[in-house]
C-alpha positions in Angstrom: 71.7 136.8 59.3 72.5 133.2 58.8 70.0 130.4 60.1 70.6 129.1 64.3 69.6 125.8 65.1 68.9 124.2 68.0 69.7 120.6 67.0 67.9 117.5 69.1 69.7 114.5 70.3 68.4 112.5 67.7 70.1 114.6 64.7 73.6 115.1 66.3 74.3 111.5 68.1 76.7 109.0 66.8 75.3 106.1 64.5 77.8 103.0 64.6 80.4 104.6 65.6 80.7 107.1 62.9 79.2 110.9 62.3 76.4 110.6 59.9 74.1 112.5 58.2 76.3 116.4 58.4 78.2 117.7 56.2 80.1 121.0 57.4 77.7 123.7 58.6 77.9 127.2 57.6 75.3 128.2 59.9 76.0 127.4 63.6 74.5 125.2 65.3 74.3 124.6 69.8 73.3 121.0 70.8 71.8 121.1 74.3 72.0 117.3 75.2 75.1 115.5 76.5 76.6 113.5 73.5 80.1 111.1 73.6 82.9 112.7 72.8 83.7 112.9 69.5 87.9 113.1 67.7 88.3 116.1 66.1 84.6 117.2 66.3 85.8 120.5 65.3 87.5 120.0 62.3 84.2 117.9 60.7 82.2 121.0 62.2 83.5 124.0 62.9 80.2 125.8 63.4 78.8 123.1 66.2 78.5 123.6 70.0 77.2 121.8 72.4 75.6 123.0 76.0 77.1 120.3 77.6 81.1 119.8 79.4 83.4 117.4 78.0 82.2 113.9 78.7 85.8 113.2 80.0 85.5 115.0 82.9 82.8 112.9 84.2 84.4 109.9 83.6 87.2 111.7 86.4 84.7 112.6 88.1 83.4 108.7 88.3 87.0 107.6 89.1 87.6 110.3 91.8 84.1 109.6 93.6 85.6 105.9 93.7 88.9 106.8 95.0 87.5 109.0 97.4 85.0 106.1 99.3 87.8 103.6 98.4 85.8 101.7 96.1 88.3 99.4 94.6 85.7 96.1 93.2 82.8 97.6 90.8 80.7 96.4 88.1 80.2 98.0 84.9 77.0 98.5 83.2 75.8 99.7 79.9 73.6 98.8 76.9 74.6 96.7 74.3 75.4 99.3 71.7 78.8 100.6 69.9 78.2 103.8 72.5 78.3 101.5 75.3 81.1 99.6 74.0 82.7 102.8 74.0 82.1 103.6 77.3 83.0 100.2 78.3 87.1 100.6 77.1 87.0 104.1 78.3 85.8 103.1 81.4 87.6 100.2 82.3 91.2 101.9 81.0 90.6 104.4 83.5 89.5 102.3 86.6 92.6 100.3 85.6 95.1 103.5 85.6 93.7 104.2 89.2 93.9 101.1 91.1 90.5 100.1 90.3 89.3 96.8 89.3 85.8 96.1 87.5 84.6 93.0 88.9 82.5 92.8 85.6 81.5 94.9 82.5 77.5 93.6 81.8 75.7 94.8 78.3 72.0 95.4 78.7 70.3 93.7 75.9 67.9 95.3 73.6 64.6 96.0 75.2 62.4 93.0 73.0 64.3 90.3 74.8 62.7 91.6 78.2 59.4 91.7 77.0 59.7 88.1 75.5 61.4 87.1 78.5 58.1 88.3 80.4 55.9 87.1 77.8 57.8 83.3 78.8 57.5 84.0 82.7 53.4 84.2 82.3 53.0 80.9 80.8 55.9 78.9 81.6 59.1 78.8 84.1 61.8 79.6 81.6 64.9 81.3 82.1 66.3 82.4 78.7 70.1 83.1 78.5 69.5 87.2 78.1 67.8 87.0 81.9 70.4 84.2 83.4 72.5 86.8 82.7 70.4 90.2 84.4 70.0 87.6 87.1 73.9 87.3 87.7 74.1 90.8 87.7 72.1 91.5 90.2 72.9 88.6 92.1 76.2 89.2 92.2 78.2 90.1 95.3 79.3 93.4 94.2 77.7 96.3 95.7 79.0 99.4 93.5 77.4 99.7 89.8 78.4 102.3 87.4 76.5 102.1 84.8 76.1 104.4 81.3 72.9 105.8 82.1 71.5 106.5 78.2 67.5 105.4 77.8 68.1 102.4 76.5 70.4 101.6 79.2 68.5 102.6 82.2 65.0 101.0 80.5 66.6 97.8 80.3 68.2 97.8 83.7 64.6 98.5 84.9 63.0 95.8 83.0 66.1 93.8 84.4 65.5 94.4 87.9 61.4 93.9 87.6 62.0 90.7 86.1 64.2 89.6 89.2 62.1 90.8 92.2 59.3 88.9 90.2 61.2 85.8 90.1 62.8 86.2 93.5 59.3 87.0 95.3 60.9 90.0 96.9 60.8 93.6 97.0 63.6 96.1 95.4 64.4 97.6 98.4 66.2 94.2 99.3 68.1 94.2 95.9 71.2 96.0 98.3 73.2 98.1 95.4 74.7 101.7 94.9 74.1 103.0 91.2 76.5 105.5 90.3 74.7 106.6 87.2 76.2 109.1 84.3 74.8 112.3 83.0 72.0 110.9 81.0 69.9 109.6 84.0 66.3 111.0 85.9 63.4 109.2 86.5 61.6 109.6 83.7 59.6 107.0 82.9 57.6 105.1 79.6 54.2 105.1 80.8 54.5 101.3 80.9 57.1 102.5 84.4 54.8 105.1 85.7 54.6 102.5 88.6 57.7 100.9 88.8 59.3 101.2 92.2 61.8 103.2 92.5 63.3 102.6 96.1 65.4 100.6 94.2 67.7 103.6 93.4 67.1 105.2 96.8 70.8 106.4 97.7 71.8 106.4 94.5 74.7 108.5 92.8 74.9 110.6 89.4 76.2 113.2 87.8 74.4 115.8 85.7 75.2 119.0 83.8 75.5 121.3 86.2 72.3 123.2 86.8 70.7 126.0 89.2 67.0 126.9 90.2 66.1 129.3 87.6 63.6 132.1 89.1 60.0 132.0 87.6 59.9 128.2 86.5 58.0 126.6 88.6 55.6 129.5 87.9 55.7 128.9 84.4 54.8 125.4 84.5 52.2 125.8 86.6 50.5 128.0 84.3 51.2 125.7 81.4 47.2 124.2 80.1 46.1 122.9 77.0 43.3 125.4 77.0 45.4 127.7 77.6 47.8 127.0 74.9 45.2 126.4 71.9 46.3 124.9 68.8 49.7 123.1 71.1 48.9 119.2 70.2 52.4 118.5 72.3 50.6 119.9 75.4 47.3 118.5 75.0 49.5 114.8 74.4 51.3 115.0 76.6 48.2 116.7 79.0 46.4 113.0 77.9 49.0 110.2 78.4 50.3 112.0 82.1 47.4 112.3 83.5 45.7 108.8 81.3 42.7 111.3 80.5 41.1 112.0 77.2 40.2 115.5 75.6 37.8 113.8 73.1 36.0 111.1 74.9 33.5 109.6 73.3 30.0 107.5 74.2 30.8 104.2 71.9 32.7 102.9 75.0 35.9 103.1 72.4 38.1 105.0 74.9 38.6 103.9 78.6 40.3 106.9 79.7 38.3 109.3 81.9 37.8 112.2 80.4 40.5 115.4 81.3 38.5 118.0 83.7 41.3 120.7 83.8 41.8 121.0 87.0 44.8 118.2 86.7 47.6 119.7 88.2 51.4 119.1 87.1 52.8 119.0 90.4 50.3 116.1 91.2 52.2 114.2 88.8 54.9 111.5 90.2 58.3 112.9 90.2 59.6 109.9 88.0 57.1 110.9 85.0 57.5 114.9 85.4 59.5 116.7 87.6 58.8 120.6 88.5 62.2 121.3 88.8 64.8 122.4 85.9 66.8 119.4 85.0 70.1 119.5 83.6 68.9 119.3 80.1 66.4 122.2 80.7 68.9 124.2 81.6 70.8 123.9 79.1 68.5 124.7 76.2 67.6 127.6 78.8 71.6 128.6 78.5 71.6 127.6 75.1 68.6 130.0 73.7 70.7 133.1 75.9 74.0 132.1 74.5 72.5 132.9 71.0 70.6 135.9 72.6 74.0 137.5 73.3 75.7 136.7 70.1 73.0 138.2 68.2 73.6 141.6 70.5 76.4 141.6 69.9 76.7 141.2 66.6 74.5 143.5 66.0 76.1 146.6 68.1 79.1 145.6 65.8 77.3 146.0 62.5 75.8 149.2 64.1 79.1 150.4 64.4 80.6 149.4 61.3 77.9 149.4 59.0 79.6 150.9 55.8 82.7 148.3 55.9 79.4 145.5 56.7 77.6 146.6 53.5 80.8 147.0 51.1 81.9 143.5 52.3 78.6 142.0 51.6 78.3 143.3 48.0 81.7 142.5 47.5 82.1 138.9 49.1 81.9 136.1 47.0 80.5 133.9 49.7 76.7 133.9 49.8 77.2 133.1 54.0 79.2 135.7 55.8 76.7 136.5 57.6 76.6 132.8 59.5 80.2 132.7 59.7 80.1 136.5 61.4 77.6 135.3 64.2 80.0 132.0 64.4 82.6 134.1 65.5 81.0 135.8 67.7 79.1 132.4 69.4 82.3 131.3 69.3 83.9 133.9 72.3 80.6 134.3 73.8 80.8 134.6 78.0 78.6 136.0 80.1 76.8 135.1 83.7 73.1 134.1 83.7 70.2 134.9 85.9 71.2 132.3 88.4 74.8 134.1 88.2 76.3 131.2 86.4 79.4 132.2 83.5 78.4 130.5 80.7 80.8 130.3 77.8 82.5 127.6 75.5 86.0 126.1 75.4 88.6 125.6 72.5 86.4 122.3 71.2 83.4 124.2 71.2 82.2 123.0 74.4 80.4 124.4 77.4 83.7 125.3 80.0 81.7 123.9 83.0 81.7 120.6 84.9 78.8 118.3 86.4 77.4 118.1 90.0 77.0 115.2 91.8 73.6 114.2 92.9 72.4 112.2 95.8 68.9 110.4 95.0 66.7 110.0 97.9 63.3 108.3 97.0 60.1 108.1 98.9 57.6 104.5 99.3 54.8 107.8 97.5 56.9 107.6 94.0 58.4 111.1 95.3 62.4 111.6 95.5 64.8 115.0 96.5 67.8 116.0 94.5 70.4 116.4 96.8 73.6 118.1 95.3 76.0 116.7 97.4 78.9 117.0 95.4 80.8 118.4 92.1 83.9 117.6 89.6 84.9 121.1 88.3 87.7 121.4 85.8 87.8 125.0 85.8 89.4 125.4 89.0 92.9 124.4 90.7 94.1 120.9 89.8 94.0 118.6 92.3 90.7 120.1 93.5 88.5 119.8 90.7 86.5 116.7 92.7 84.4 117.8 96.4 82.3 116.4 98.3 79.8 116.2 101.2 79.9 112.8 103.0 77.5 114.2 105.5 74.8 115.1 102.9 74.9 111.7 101.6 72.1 109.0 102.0 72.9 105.1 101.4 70.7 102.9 100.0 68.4 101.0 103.3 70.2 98.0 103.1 73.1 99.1 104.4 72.1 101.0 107.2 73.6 104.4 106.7 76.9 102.7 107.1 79.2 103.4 103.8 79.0 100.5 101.6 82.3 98.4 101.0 83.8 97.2 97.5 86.7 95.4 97.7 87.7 92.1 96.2 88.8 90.8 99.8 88.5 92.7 103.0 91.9 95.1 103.8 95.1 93.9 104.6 95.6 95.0 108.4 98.9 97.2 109.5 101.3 94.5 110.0 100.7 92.6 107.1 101.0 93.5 103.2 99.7 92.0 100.4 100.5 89.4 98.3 98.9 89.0 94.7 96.3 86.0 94.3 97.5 84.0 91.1 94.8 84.3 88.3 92.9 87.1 89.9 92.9 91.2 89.2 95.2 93.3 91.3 92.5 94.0 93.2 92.6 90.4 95.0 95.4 89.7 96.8 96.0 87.7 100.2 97.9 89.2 103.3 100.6 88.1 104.7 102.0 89.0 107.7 105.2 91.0 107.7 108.6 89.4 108.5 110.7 89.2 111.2 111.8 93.0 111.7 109.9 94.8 109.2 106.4 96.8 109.5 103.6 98.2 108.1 101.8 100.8 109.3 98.9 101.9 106.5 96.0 99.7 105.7 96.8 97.4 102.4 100.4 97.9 102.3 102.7 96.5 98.8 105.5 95.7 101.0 106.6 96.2 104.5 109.4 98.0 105.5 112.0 98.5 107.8 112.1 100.6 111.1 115.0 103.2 110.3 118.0 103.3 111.8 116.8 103.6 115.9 114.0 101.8 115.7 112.7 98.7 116.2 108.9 96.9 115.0 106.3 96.5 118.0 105.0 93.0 118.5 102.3 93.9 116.0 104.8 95.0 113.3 102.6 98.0 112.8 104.8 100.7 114.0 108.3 101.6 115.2 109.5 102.3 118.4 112.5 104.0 119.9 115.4 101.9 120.9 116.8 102.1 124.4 120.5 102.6 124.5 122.3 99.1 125.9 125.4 99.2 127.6 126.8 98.1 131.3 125.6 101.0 133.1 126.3 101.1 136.8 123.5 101.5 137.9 122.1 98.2 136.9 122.5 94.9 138.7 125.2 93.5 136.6 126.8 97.0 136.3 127.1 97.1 140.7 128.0 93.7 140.9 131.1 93.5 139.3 131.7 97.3 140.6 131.6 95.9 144.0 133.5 93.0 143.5 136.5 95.2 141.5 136.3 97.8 144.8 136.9 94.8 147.0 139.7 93.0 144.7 141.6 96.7 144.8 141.0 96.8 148.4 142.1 93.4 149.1 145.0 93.8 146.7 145.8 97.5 148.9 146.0 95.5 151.9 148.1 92.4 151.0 150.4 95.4 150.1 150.2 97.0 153.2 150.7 93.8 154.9 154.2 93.5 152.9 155.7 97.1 153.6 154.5 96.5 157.2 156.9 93.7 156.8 159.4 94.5 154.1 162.6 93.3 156.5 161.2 89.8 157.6 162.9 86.8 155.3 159.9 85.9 153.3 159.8 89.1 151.9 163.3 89.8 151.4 164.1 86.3 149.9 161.4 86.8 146.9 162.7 89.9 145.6 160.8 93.0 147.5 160.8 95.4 144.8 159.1 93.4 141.9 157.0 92.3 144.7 155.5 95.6 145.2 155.5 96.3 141.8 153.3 93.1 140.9 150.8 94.3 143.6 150.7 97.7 142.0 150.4 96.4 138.7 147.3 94.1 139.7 145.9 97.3 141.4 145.7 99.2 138.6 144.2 95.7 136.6 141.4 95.7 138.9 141.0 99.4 138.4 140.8 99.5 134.8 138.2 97.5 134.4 136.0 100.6 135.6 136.9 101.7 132.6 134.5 99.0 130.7 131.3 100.1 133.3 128.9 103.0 131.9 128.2 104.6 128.8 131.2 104.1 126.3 132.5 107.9 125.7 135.7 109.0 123.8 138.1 108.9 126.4 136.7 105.4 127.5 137.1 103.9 124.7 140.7 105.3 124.0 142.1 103.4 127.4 139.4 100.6 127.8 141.8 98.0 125.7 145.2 100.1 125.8 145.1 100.5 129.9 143.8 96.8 130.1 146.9 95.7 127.8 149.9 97.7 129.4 148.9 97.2 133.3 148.7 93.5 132.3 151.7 93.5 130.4 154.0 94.7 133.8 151.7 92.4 135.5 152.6 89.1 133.5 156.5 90.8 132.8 157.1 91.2 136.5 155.9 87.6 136.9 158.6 86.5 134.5 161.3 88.7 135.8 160.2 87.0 139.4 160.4 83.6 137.8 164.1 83.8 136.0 165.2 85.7 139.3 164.2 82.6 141.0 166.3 80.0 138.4 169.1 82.4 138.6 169.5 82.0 142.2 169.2 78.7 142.2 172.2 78.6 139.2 174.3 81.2 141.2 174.6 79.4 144.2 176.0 76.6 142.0 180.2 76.2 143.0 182.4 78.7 140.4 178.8 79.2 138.5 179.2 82.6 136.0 175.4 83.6 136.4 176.0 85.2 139.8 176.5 88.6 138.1 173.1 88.1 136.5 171.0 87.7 139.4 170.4 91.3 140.8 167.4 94.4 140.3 169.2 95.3 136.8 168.4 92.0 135.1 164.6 92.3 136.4 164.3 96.1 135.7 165.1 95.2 132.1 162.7 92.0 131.1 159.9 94.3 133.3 160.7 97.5 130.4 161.9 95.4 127.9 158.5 93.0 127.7 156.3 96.2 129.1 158.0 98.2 125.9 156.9 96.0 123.1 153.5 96.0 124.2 153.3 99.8 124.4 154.4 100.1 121.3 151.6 97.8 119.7 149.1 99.9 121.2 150.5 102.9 120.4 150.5 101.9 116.9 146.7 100.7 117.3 146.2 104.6 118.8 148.0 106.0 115.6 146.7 104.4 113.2 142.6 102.7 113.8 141.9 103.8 117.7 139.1 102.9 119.3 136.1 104.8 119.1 131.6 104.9 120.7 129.5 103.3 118.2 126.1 102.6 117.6 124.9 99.1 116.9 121.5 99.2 115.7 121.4 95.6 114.2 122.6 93.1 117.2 119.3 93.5 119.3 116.0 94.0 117.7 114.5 96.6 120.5 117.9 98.1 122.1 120.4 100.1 120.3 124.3 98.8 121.3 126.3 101.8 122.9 130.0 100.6 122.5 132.9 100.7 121.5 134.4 99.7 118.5 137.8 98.8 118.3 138.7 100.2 115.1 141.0 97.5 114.4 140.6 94.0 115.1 143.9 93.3 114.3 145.3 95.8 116.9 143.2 94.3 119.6 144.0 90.3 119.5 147.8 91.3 118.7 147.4 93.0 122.2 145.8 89.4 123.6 148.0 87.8 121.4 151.3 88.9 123.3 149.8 89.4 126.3 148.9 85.2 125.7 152.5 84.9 124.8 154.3 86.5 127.7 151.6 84.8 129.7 153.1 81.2 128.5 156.3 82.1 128.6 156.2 82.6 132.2 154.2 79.4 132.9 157.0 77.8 131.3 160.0 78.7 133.5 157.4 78.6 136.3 157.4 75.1 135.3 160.7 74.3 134.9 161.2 76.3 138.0 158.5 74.7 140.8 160.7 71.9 142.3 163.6 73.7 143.3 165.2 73.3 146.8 163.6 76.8 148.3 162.1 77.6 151.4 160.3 80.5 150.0 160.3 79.1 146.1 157.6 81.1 144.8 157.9 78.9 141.3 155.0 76.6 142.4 152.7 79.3 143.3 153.7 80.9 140.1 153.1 77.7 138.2 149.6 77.3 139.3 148.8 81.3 139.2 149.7 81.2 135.2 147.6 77.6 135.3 144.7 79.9 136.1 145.6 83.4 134.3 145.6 81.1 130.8 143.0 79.1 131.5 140.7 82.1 132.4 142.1 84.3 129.3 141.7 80.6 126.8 138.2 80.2 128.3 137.2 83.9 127.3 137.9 84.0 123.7 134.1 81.5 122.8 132.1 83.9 125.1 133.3 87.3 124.2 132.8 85.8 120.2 129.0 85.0 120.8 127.4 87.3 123.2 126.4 91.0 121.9 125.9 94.5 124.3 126.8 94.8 127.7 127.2 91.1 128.2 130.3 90.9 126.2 131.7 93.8 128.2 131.1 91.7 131.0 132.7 88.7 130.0 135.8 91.0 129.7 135.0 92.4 133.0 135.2 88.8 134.4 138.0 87.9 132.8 139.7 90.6 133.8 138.8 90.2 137.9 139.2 86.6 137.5 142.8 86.3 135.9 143.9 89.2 138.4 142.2 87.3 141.5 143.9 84.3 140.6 147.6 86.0 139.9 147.0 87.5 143.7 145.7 84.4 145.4 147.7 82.1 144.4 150.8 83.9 144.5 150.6 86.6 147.5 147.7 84.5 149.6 150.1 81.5 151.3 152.6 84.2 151.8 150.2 86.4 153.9 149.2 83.7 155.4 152.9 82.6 157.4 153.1 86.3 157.8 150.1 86.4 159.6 148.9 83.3 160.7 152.3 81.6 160.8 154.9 84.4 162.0 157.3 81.7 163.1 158.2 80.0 159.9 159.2 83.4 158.7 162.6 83.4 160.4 166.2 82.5 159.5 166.4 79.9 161.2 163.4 78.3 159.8 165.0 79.5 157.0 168.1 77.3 157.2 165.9 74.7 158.9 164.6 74.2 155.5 167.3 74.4 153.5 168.8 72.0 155.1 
C-alpha cells in the first residue's frame, strides 16, 4: 500500500510566488489547511488534495456579503507578502467588476517594524513611516475592512491597532470598524496577545471552512492531561506556556512560573488562546483522516474481490508504485456523509466540493466570544443562490449602535436626482444632480433619469409618474357652459329674428331685401351657431368628422348668401337705370346660383379633405406636462386653412361689393349694414389665426368657439338688428309711402 500523508501548511504553501520544494507525488497526499489557489495544481500534482473549497468561492462570497449590505467604499488589508499581493489584484478586480470601489488597499509590514516601532514609543515620541501609515489606516473614515486574514496579517494588524489606542489614549472599543476577515482567521493568540483586547473585533465578519459540532469533542479534550498522555512533550508544552506553569520547577529561583498542579482545566483557558470548540481546520484533518479511512475500505473490498488479477498485475508491472496510484484512484471518487451528516467528497481539481460559512464574532469585556453562523456561500447549490444570510442574527460592532454600518464614498443620491461622476474620483464618488424638467427617478442612486411613458407625467419631486387627466372642453366645466349658453341664446335669438320676419314677410322692408335669401341667411347662421356644439366635449369620431367640414359649408351659404344679397342689391340699383340690359339679371335665379355655385366649391374642398386625410381623436401627450390633450387632429393641415382660406376669400369678396355698394340711393339699402357686418366677420376671423397658433387643449377649441359665435353675432347684428328694430319699434317707416318718401 503506498505511503498517505497528511502534509502541514508549512510543506504545501507557495514560496514567492512559485511551487517549491515537490516534485510529482506518487503517493497521495490531503492538505487540511486553506492554501491560495494554485494554476494547474493538478497537472504539477496529480496525487494532491486538499480539505479545503476553492479559495474563489470565498472571494464571491466576500463580494456578495458586500452587495448584499450595499457596501460600495472599503478598504483592503493584507500583509506585505507576494500572497497578499495576490490577494490584493484578485480582490480589487472583483470589487471592481461589481460596482465596488476600495477606498484603499494597505500592506501590513513585517512584524519587526512593530516591535521597533514600540521599542521607539518607550523612550521617545517618534512616529516612524511604517506606523504613520497603520495610523492612516485606522484613522481613516472608512468603516468596512476586508482584510486577508493569514498570521502574519492578523498579528500585524493587532500590533497595529495596540500601537494606536496607545498613542491615541483610548480604548479599542472606540476604534469604530467592521472586519470582514477570510478563512484563515480565530483568535488565537502569541502568548505575547494572550491579553490583547479583543472587543476590537466585536461584530466582526469571516468566513471559514465550513464546519459542524462533531459529537464527543469536547469530551475528548477535556480528558486530554499531560499525565495522562506520558511521553507527549507537545502536550506537556503546550500544558506549560497556556496555563504559564512549569512541570519541572526548580528551587534556584531560575524559573518564575508557578509550578502546574493538574487541576488546570482547558476550558478555563481564554477563548482567544484555545477554544473547546472544532474549528474549521480541526475539522478538516477530522474529514481528512475519514476520507483516507474510506479509500482504504474500499480499496481493500476491491482487492478482496479481485485478488488474483491484483497479484498477477503486481508481479507483472514494471512500476514499483501501483499500489499508491490504486488508492489515488480511489481517494480520487471518494463521497460519503460524516458523523455530523455532512457529504464529503472532492471536485475535478482535487478539492473539497463544499463552501464556507459566514461567522458573526461577538466578543465579551472577560476575553470570551460566541461563533455565530449567521450566514453561508455554497457553490453546490442553484446559481444565483449560492450566498444567504441572516440579518437578524447579526451583531454590529458598539460603535454603531446596532444600526447597519454605511460605506459609501458620498451619501445616496435621492429619487429625483441621478448621479453625476466626480472628476478624478472612483466610480464610487459621484455628485447628484437633480433630474430635469420632465424626467424622473424613482430608485435610490440612479445613472440617469428617465421619462414618464407615454400617459404620464413627473410629480413635483420627479420621483414618480402619475396618470394624466384627459383635457378637452367638456361641458360640464365653466368654460365648456359658458359658451354652451351663450351658442343656446345666439340660436334662440337668431330663431326669433326669423320668426319676427315670416310674421312679417308681406311688409316693404322685407319684401324690398330679397325674402328668400333673407331666410336663408338666418337659417344658415342657425346652423353656425349650432355647430359649434360640435367643438364642446370629448372629441369622438363622428365629432371630429363634422367639427371643421359642418363649420366650413354652413359658413360658406352664410358668407355666399351675403354676396348673392349684395350683387342683388347693385343690380337693382343698375336695372332701374333708363334702357339698362341688367334687368333680366336681377331675379331669385341669379342668387340661387352664386348661393350653389360659391356653396359648391367649398363642398368639394372638404370632401376632398374627407377622402383623402379626414380628421380624426388624438392623443397629445407632449403639449401639457400633467394633462393628456383629447383632440382632434386634422389630418391635413392643408385641407383645413384651404377651407379658411376660401371661406377668407368669399368673405372679402363680399365686403368689396358691400363697399362699392353702401351709398346707394335706397330706403332699405342693406349695403351699409353689409359693409360693416363683413368689417367685423374679417376682423374677428384675421384676429383668430395668432390665438388659435399659440394656445394648446381646450383653449384653442375655444378660441374657435369664439370666433365662431362672434363672426355669426356680428353677421346677425349688424345686418338683421336695425331691421327688427323699424319692424318693431318703428312700424311706421315700414310703409310705401315712407318708402317713396325716401326715395324721393
Amino acid at each position: 500500500m503506498g505511503l498517505l500523508e497528511l502534509v502541514p501548511p508549512p510543506q504545501v504553501i507557495q514560496v514567492r510566488g512559485e511551487w517549491s520544494g515537490l516534485k510529482p507525488l506518487c503517493s497521495p497526499r490531503i492538505a487540511y489547511c486553506a492554501l491560495a489557489p494554485v494554476k494547474n495544481v493538478k497537472m504539477q500534482l496529480p496525487s494532491f488534495y486538499r480539505m479545503v473549497p476553492n479559495e474563489s468561492h470565498q472571494y464571491r462570497g466576500i463580494v456578495h456579503l458586500l452587495q448584499h449590505f450595499q457596501w460600495t467604499w472599503v478598504g483592503v488589508v493584507t500583509y506585505n507578502d507576494d500572497n497578499g499581493e495576490k490577494f490584493v489584484r484578485t480582490m480589487l478586480k472583483m470589487l471592481s467588476e461589481h460596482g465596488i470601489c476600495a477606498a484603499f488597499s494597505k500592506r501590513i509590514p513585517a512584524l519587526s517594524q512593530f516591535t521597533e516601532t514600540a521599542e521607539i514609543l518607550e523612550t521617545a515620541d517618534v512616529i516612524n513611516p511604517h506606523l504613520a501609515q497603520i495610523l492612516e489606516l485606522i484613522n481613516s473614515e472608512v468603516t468596512i475592512y476586508v482584510v486577508n486574514a493569514d498570521f502574519q496579517a492578523t498579528t500585524g494588524l493587532k500590533w497595529a491597532i495596540y500601537l494606536y489606542t496607545l498613542l491615541e489614549g483610548m480604548t479599542v472599543s472606540f476604534v469604530g470598524k467592521v472586519w470582514i476577515l477570510t478563512s484563515q482567521w480565530d483568535f488565537s493568540s502569541l502568548t505575547v496577545h494572550r491579553d490583547f483586547d479583543i472587543q476590537v473585533f466585536h461584530g466582526a465578519l469571516s468566513f471559514a471552512i465550513h464546519s459542524n459540532r462533531v459529537l464527543g469533542f469536547s469530551e475528548f479534550l477535556q480528558s486530554l492531561h499531560p499525565k495522562s498522555q506520558e511521553g507527549d512533550d507537545f502536550i506537556r508544552n503546550f500544558w506549560e506556556g497556556a496555563f504559564n506553569c512549569s512541570f519541572s520547577h526548580s528551587d534556584d529561583g531560575e524559573d518564575s512560573r508557578d509550578p502546574c498542579t493538574g487541576q488546570e482545566r482547558l476550558e478555563d483557558l481564554p477563548g482567544t488562546f484555545f477554544e473547546m470548540s472544532m474549528t474549521g481546520q480541526s475539522y478538516s484533518i477530522y474529514n481528512a483522516v475519514h476520507a483516507v479511512a474510506h479509500a482504504l475500505q474500499k480499496m481493500f473490498s476491491f482487492r478482496a474481490e479481485h485478488r488474483s488479477v491484483v497479484d498477477k498485475r503486481r508481479l507483472s508491472s514494471p512500476h514499483p508504485q501501483w499500489s499508491q496510484i490504486q488508492l489515488h484512484s480511489f481517494l480520487r471518487s471518494i463521497s460519503f456523509n460524516n458523523s455530523t451528516g455532512d457529504t464529503v467528497s472532492f471536485d475535478e481539481e482535487g478539492e473539497l466540493a463544499a463552501g464556507f460559512d459566514l461567522i458573526n464574532w461577538v466578543t465579551f469585556p472577560n476575553q470570551s466570544f460566541l461563533r455565530v453562523k449567521t450566514g453561508m456561500m455554497d457553490p453546490q447549490v442553484t446559481p444565483g443562490k449560492e450566498f444567504t444570510i441572516n440579518d437578524d442574527t447579526i451583531t454590529w460592532p458598539s460603535a454603531f449602535n446596532q444600526v447597519l454600518p454605511t460605506a459609501l464614498c458620498n451619501d445616496h443620491c435621492s429619487p429625483g436626482y441621478s448621479r453625476k461622476k466626480k472628476e478624478g474620483k472612483p466610480f464610487c464618488c459621484y455628485d447628484c444632480d437633480l433630474c430635469p424638467e420632465g424626467k424622473i427617478s424613482c430608485q435610490t442612486d440612479m445613472d440617469d433619469c428617465v421619462k414618464c411613458p407615454e400617459g404620464q407625467f413627473p410629480n413635483k419631486n420627479q420621483d414618480q409618474c402619475l396618470p394624466k387627466v384627459f383635457h378637452f372642453l367638456s361641458f360640464t366645466e365653466p368654460l365648456g357652459m359658458t359658451l354652451s349658453v351663450l351658442t343656446l341664446s345666439f340660436s334662440l335669438i337668431t330663431v326669433l329674428v326669423l320668426r319676427i320676419f315670416i310674421k312679417n314677410k308681406d311688409t316693404p322692408i322685407i319684401k324690398a331685401n330679397n325674402r328668400d335669401l333673407t331666410y336663408s341667411l338666418l337659417v344658415s347662421l342657425l346652423l353656425c351657431f349650432l355647430c359649434s356644439l360640435l367643438f364642446i366635449g370629448q372629441p369622438h369620431a363622428v365629432t371630429c368628422f363634422l367639427r371643421q367640414t359642418s363649420f366650413g359649408l354652413v359658413f360658406s351659404v352664410a358668407v355666399s348668401c351675403i354676396l348673392a344679397k349684395t350683387i342683388t342689391v347693385v343690380l337693382a340699383f343698375m336695372a332701374t337705370k333708363p334702357g339698362s340690359r341688367m334687368r333680366k339679371w336681377v331675379g331669385k335665379r341669379l342668387a340661387n346660383s352664386i348661393i350653389l355655385v360659391c356653396s359648391l366649391i367649398q363642398a368639394t374642398i372638404c370632401a376632398v379633405w374627407l377622402c383623402t386625410a379626414p380628421p380624426f381623436p388624438d392623443l397629445d401627450t407632449d403639449s401639457l406636462a400633467e394633462e393628456t390633450v383629447v383632440e382632434c387632429n386634422e389630418g391635413s393641415i392643408t385641407m383645413f386653412y384651404c377651407v379658411l382660406g376660401y371661406l377668407g376669400f368669399l368673405a372679402a369678396v363680399s365686403f368689396t361689393v358691400a363697399f362699392q355698394a353702401r351709398k346707394l340711393p335706397d330706403s332699405f339699402n342693406e349695403a351699409k349694414f353689409i359693409t360693416f357686418s363683413m368689417l367685423v366677420f374679417c376682423s374677428v376671423w384675421l384676429s383668430f389665426i395668432p390665438p388659435y397658433l399659440s394656445t394648446k387643449g381646450k383653449y384653442m377649441v375655444a378660441v374657435e368657439i369664439f370666433s365662431i359665435l362672434a363672426s355669426s353675432a356680428g353677421l346677425l347684428g349688424c345686418i338683421f338688428l336695425p331691421k327688427c328694430y323699424i319692424i318693431i319699434l318703428r312700424p311706421e317707416q315700414n310703409s310705401k309711402d315712407q318708402l317713396r318718401r325716401r326715395n324721393h
